[in-house]
LOLO-978172 format. One record per residue (C-alpha): residue number from 1; x negated, y negated, z negated. Coordinates in nm, 4 decimals. Example, Ala and Ser with C-alpha at 12.3 -4.5 7.8 and 13.67 -1.06 7.14 Angstrom:
BEGIN
1, -1.2300, 0.4500, -0.7800 $
2, -1.3670, 0.1060, -0.7140 $
END
This chain:
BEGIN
1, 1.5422, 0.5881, 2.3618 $
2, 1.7664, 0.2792, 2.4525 $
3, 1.7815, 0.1507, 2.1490 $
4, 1.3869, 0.1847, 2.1217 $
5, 1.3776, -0.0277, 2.4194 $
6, 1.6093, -0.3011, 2.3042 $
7, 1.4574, -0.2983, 1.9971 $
8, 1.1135, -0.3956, 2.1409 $
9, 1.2820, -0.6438, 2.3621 $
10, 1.4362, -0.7839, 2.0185 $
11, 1.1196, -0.8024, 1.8169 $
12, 0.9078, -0.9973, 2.1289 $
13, 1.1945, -1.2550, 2.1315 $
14, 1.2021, -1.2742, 1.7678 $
15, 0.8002, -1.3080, 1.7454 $
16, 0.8249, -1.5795, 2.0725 $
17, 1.0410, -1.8297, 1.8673 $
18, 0.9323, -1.6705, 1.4899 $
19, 0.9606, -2.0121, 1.3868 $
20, 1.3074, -2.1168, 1.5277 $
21, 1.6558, -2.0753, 1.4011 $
22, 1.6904, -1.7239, 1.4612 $
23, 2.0877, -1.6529, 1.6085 $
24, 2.1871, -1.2781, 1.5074 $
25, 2.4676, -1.3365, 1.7641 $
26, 2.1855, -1.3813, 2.0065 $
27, 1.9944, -1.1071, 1.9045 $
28, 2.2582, -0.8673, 1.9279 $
29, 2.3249, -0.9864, 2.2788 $
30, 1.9841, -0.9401, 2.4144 $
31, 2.0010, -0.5915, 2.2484 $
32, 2.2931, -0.5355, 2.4606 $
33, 2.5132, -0.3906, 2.1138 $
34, 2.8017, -0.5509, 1.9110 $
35, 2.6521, -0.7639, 1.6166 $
36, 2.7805, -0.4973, 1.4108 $
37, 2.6109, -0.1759, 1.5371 $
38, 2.3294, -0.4014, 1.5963 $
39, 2.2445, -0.5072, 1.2876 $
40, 2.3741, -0.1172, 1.1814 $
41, 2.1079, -0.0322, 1.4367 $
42, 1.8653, -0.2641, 1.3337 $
43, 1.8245, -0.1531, 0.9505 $
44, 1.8276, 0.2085, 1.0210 $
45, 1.5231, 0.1470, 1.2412 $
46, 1.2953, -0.1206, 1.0567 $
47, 1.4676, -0.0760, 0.6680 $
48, 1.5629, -0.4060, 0.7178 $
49, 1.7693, -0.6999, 0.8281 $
50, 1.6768, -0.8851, 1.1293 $
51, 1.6673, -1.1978, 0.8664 $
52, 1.4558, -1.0152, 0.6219 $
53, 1.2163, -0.9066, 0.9138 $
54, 1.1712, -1.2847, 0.9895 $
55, 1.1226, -1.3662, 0.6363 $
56, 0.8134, -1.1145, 0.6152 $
57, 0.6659, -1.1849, 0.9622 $
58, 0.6854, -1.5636, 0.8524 $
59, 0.5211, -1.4702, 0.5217 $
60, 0.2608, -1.2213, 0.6745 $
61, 0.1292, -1.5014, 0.8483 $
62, 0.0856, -1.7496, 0.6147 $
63, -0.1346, -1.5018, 0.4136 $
64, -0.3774, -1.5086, 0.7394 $
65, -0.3403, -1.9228, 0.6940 $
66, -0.4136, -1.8436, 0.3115 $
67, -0.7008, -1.6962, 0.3077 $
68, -0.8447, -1.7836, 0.5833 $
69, -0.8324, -2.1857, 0.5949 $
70, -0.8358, -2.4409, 0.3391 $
71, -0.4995, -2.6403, 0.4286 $
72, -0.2562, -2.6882, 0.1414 $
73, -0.0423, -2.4571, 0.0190 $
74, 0.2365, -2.7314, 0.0912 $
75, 0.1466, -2.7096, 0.4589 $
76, 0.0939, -2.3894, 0.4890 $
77, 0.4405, -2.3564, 0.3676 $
78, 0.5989, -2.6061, 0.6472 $
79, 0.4139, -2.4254, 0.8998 $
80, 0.5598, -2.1283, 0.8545 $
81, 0.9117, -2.2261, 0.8258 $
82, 1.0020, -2.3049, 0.4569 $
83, 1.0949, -2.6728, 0.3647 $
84, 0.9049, -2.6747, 0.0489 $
85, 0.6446, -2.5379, -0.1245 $
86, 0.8772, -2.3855, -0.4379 $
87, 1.0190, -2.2148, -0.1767 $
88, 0.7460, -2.0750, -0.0157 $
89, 0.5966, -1.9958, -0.3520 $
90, 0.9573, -1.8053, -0.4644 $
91, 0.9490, -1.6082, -0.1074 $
92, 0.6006, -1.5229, -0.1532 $
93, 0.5876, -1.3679, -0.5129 $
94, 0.9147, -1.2503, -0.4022 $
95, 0.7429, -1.0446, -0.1371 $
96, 0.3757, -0.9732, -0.3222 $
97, 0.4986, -1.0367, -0.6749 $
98, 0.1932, -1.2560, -0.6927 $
99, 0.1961, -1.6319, -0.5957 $
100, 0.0210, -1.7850, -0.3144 $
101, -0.2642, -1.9725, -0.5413 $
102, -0.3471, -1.6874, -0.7409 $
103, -0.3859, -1.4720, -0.3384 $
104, -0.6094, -1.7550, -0.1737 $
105, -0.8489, -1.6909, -0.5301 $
106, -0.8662, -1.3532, -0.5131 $
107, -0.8393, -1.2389, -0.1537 $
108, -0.7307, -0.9559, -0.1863 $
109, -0.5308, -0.6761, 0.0576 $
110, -0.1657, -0.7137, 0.0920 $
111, 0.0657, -0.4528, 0.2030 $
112, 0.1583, -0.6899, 0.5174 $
113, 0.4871, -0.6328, 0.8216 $
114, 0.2397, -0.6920, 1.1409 $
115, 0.4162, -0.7501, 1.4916 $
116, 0.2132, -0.4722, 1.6681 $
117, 0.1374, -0.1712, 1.4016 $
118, -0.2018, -0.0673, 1.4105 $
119, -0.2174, 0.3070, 1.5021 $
120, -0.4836, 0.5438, 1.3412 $
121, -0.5546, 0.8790, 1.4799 $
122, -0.5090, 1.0357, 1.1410 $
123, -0.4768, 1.4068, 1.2925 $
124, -0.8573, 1.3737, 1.2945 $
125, -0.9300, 1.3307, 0.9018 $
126, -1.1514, 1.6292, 0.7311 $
127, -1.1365, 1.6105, 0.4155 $
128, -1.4469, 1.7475, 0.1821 $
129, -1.3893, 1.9994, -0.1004 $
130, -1.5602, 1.9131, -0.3641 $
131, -1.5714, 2.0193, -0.7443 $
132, -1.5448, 1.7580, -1.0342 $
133, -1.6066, 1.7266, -1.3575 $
134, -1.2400, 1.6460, -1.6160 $
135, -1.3087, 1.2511, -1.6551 $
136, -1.1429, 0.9722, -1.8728 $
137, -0.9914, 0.6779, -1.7896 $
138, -0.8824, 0.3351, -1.9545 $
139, -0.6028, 0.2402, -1.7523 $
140, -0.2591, 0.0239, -1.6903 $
141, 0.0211, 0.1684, -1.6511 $
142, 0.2188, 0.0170, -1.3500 $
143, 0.5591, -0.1847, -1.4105 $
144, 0.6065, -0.1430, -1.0226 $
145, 0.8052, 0.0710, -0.8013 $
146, 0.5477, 0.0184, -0.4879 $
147, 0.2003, 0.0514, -0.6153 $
148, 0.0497, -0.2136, -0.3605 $
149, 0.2473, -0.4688, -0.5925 $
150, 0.0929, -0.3439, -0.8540 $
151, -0.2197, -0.3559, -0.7361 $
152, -0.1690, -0.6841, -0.6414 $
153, -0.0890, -0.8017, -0.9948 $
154, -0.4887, -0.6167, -1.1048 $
155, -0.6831, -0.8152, -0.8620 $
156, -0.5617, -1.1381, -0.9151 $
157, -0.5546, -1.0976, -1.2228 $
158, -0.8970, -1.0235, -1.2826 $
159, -0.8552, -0.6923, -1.4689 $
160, -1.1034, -0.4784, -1.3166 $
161, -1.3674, -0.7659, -1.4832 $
162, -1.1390, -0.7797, -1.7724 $
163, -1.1605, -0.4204, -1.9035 $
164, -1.5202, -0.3956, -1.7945 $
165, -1.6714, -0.6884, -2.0003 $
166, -1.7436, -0.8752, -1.6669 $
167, -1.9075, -0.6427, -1.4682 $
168, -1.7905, -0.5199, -1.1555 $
169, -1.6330, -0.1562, -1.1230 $
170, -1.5109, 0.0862, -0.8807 $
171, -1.1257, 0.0895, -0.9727 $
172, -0.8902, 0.4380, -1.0005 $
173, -0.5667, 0.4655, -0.8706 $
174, -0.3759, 0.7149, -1.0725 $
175, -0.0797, 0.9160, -0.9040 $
176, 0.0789, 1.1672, -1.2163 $
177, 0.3498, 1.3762, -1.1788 $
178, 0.5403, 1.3509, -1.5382 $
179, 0.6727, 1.7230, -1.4979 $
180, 0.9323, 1.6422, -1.7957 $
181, 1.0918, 1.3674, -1.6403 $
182, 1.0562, 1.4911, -1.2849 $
183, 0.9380, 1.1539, -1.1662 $
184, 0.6085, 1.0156, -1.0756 $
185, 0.3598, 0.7529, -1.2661 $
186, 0.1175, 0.5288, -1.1337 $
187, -0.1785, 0.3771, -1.3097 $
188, -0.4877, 0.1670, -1.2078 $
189, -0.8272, 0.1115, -1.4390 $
190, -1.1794, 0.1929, -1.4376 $
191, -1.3663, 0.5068, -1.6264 $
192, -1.3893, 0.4778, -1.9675 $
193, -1.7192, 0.4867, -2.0228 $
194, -1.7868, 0.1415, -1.8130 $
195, -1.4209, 0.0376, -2.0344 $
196, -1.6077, -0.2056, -2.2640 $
197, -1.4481, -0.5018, -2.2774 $
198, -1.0553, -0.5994, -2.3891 $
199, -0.8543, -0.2690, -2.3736 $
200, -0.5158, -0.4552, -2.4736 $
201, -0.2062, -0.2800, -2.3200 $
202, -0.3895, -0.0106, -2.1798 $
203, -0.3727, 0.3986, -2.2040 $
204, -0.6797, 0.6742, -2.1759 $
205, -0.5812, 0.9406, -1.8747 $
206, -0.7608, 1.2683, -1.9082 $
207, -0.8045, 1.3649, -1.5564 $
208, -0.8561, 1.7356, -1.5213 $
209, -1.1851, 1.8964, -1.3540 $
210, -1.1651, 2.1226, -1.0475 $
211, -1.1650, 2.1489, -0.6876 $
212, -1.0291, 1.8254, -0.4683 $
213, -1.0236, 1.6980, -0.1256 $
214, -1.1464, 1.4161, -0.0728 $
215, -1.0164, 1.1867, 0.2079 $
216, -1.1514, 0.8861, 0.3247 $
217, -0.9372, 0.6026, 0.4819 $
218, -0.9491, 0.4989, 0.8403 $
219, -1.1968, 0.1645, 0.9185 $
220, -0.9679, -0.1524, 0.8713 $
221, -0.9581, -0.4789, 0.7918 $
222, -0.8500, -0.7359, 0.5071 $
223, -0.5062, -0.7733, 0.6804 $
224, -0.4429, -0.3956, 0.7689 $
225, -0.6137, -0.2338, 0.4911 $
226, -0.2897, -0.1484, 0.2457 $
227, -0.1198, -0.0391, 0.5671 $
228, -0.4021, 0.2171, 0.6280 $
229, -0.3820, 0.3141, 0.2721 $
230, -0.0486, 0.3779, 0.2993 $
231, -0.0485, 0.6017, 0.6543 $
232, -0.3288, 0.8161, 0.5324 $
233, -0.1236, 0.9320, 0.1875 $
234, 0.1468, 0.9819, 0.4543 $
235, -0.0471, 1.1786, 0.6593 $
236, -0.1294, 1.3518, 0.3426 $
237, 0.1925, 1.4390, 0.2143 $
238, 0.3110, 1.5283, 0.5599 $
239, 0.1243, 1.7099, 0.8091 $
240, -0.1822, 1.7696, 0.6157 $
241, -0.0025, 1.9830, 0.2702 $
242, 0.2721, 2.1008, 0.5385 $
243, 0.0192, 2.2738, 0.7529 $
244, -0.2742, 2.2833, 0.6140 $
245, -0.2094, 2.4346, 0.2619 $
246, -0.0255, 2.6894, 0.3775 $
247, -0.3051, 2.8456, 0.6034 $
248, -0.6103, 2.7490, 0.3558 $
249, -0.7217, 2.9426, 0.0756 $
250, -0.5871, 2.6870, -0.2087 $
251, -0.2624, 2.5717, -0.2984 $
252, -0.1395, 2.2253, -0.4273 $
253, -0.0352, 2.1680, -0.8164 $
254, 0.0771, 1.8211, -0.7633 $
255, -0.0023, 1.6977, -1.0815 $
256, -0.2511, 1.4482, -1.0783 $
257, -0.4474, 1.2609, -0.7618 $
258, -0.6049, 0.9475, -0.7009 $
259, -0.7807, 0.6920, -0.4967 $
260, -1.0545, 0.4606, -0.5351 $
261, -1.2036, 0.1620, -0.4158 $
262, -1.4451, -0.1317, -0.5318 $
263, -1.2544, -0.4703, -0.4609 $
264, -1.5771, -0.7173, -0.4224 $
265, -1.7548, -0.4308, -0.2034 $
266, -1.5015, -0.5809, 0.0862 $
267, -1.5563, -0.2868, 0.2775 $
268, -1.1853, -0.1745, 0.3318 $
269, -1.1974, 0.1752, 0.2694 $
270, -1.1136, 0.4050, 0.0021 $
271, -1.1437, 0.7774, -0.1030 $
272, -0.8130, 0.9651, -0.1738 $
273, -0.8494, 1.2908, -0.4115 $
274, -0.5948, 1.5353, -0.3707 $
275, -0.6078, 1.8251, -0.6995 $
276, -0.5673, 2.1839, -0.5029 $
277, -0.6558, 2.5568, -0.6645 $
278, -0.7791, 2.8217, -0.5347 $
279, -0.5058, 3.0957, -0.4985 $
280, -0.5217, 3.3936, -0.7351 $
281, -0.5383, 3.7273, -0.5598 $
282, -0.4641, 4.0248, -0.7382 $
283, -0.6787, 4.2996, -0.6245 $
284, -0.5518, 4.6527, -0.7844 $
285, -0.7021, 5.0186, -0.7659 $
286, -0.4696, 5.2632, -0.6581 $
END
């Protein structure tokens, strides 16, 4: 608890002179530690270094300045604290593995480190059960740890478009447990019956029919929209298959789920299928 206090204290004077030389010694002072348990402190808290905090606050904002003005990249750059635009372009598509020009075309969501986290009662999604169909898709498979870079990487790129032929298409995100490897797969395309136009590179994913629940993602915004995303599979994987499952009438495989959302409806809010089964009961005459 008074380290949760310091740290706040930290992150308002870090956020009140963003665009300053930022002195760790400093920091560590007003946090009251030793610069080593601070910065000790410090990671174990945010998963970061104070320095690499600053770097994606500084870049978080110029993706507001991005999309929503028309100054130069160049400037934009300045303003936010890098002395030239190659620089801001590295630290960018360091950050978003996409580069500033190809972000301010698309406008799309990025998975963006905001000052004040935006808190969504999540305790209060009900998901519907519904039953579906087994369905095909024509999809990439991801080259990303994090999908949200991936992700990033299909909208600018204009792939939705791409495999469609031009029109636009509600994309799937794929998440597939690879049983054999004992790791998990991520892919992102469209069904394959609207997949009409260059297929290069791509796979077809059988998606098995059956029950799911379907989950639909808090309200947000442009700028908190992956961050929603991202809280709600949480809330998934946590509370929701840790308490619910167990006292429901289903059980979880874990094998495949998915998410979808149409990028040019710019509504901000996406449907999450989780696979479950029913459980097998095994009634027996005595």
């Amino acid at each position: 608890m008074k380290y949760a206090e310091s740290l706040e204290r930290v992150l308002e004077y870090i956020e009140d002179n963003l665009y300053e030389d930022i002195d760790l010694d400093h920091l560590a002072s007003a946090a009251g530690y030793s610069k080593y348990h601070f910065l000790r402190l410090f990671k174990e808290s945010l998963d970061m270094t104070p320095l690499e905090y600053v770097r994606r606050r500084r870049i978080t904002e110029s993706a507001r300045d991005l999309a929503d003005s028309d100054e130069f990249i160049s400037q934009i750059g300045f303003k936010h604290g890098f002395n030239s635009k190659e620089n801001f372009t590295r630290a960018f598509q360091s950050e978003h593995h996409i580069r500033p020009s190809d972000y301010r075309m698309a406008d799309n969501s990025l998975k963006l480190l905001h000052r004040n986290k935006v808190h969504k009662d999540m305790a209060a999604l009900v998901p519907g059960i519904v039953t579906l169909e087994p369905f095909c898709a024509i999809v990439y498979k991801s080259d990303e740890e994090d999908p949200p870079l991936f992700w990033n990487k299909y909208n600018c790129g204009g792939f939705s478009r791409k495999l469609s032929g031009g029109e636009a298409q509600t994309d799937y995100g794929f998440s597939v447990w690879d049983f054999e490897r004992n790791r998990l797969d991520y892919y992102i395309g469209i069904l394959t019956e609207h997949a009409l136009g260059d297929l290069s590179g791509t796979v077809q994913l059988r998606v098995e029919g059956g029950l799911y629940a379907v989950f639909d993602t808090p309200g947000a915004d442009k700028y908190t929209f992956v961050n929603t995303i991202r809280s709600t599979w949480d809330h998934i994987m946590g509370a929701w298959l840790q308490e619910w499952i167990p006292q429901s009438a289903y059980t979880y495989p874990g094998d495949c789920d998915f998410e979808t959302y149409r990028e040019d409806s710019r509504e901000y809010s996406e449907q999450i299928f989780i696979h479950i089964k029913e459980l097998q009961t095994n009634n027996s005459s005595v």
